[in-house]
Phi, psi and omega in degrees: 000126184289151211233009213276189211227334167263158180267132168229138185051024165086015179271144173252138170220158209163113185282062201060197231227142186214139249249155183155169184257095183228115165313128143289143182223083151063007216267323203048041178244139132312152182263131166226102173263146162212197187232076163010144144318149181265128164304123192116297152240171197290169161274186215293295161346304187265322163319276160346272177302339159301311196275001149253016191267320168284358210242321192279341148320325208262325169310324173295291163326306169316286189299010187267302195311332183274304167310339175293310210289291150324329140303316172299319184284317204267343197093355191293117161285335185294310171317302170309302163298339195267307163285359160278265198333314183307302171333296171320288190311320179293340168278326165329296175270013125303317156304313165317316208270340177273311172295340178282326195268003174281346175301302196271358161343130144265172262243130178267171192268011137284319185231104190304345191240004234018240173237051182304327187292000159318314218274311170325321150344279178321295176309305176302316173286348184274310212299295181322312193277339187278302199290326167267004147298294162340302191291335178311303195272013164287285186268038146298318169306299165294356158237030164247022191278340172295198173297132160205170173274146197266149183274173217289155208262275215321301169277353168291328160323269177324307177295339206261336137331265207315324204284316177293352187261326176271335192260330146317283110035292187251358158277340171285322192257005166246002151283330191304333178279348186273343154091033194297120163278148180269317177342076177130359188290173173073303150310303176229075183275346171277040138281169221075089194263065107271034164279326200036245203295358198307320178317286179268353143302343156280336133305285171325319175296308175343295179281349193269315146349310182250016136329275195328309202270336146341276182294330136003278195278006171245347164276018196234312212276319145006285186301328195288328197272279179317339197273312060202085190276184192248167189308332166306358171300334206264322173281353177311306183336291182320292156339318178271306175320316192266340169301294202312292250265351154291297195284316169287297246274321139340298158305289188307340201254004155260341189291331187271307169324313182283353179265329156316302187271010151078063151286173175263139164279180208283333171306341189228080175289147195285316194308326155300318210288301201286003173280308180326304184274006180263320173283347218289159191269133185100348175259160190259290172267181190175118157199171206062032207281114176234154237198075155191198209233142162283339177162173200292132190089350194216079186281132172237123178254094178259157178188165189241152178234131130298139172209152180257022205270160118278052172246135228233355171269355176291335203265000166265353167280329174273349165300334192287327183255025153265311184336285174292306188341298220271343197076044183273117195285320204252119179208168214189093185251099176282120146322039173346120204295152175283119204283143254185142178254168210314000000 
């Protein structure tokens, strides 16, 4: 699919993001402009987020050797899970941190679009190591609901502290770089299309999220335990640790499948698209409207129009105003010949 910035051969085509003015016409599609990745390398934006996606590897990393090491000394099934999960994370954000930069690659004359769909990949494989990290810490948690020695409040304590400051700590500096709006979650969350890379950062937020609640719930079961609740507090903990982290991780792994499987997002509904394209002055007809995202943020829309016009300039114009409108990096308006009466 041609990628040009001109109309050739009554095709409109339109590309990345150029400063301009576009109506809504009534339609409920928001106007959204942004500024695409320059294919090969990130934008200022995605640079940010990459380098804090490197900063939070490497924090993760360190503190997985000191927590494994402090689970094991206290006895903690919470703990223990909560640094098997840690473990995870770090190949998840590695993975991650590898795919954002197979994204912005440009584009070959095999993969006409380059490789964005890396990062849905990425997103599917965190979600897939979170559900079998998950079945772990079930069942470790159920075989610590028997006799056992219970484990030491104290030091479990103290680990279960650092662990909530550092896994805090870096779910925080990696939502604040996807700039994640909640708006639209749970239907859709990969909607937003100025998240750009939010699909597979948002795997990576994931596993660090349920770090957080991990450690949480093992300072919770701690406490309960030092006070002197029974032992059984640290796998329930665990437990509640294996639900949150069953449910996004569930979510995430559809959200990456409908983009796989080339859905429309939600953000950009067809129904609109094509009233949208219908009203536009000069079109006649709409037919062929396909609708979907290469990954979260970087949407492609085509479609063929009849006009009864001879302005040989519609169809770049209406690429322009679906382009900028709605913010859609890649479109395509074929022109159709005009049917001439008997």
């Amino acid at each position: 699919m041609s990628r040009s910035h001109h109309a050739h051969g009554g095709h409109g085509h339109g590309h990345g993001a150029h400063p301009g003015h576009a109506h809504r016409e009534g339609t409920g599609l928001e106007d959204r402009r942004s500024t695409p990745a320059v294919h090969g390398s990130f934008t200022t934006r995605e640079a940010r987020q990459a380098r804090r996606l490197g900063t939070v590897l490497a924090l993760v990393g360190t503190f997985f050797v000191f927590e494994v090491a402090g689970a094991i000394s206290a006895n903690s099934v919470v703990l223990q899970a909560d640094a098997l999960h840690l473990l995870m994370d770090v190949l998840a954000l590695s993975v991650s941190l590898f795919a954002m930069r197979l994204a912005v690659r440009r584009p070959t004359p095999r993969f006409t679009y380059g490789l964005r769909r890396a990062e849905p990949v990425a997103a599917i494989f965190s979600a897939l190591l979170v559900l079998a990290t998950t079945v772990g810490i079930v069942v470790e948690g159920v075989e610590a609901l028997g006799a056992r020695t219970p484990p030491k409040a104290g030091l479990m304590l103290l680990v279960a502290v650092m662990a909530l400051i550092v896994n805090g700590l870096s779910a925080w500096l990696l939502h604040d770089a996807i700039g994640h709006s909640h708006e639209g979650e749970g239907a859709g969350a990969a909607a937003g299309k100025s998240h750009g890379h939010s699909l597979n950062l948002r795997g990576a937020w994931l596993h660090l999220l349920g770090d957080t609640l991990g450690a949480l719930a093992a300072l919770c079961a701690a406490l309960v335990i030092r006070f002197g609740g029974h032992p059984a507090a640290d796998p329930i903990a665990s437990f509640v640790v294996a639900a949150i982290l069953l449910f996004g991780s569930l979510r995430l792994l559809r959200d990456a499948t409908l983009v796989l499987l080339e859905a429309a997002p939600l953000h950009l509904p067809v129904a609109a698209i094509r009233q949208l394209v219908a009203d536009y002055p000069g079109v006649a007809a709409v037919h062929d409207l396909h609708v979907w995202s290469l990954g979260a943020g970087h949407d492609a829309v085509t479609v063929h129009v009849r006009s009864d016009s001879n302005d040989i300039e519609l169809g770049q114009r209406l690429a322009e105003r679906i382009r900028i409108g709605l913010g859609v990096e890649y479109v395509t308006v074929q022109m159709d010949a005009r049917e001439d009466p008997p």
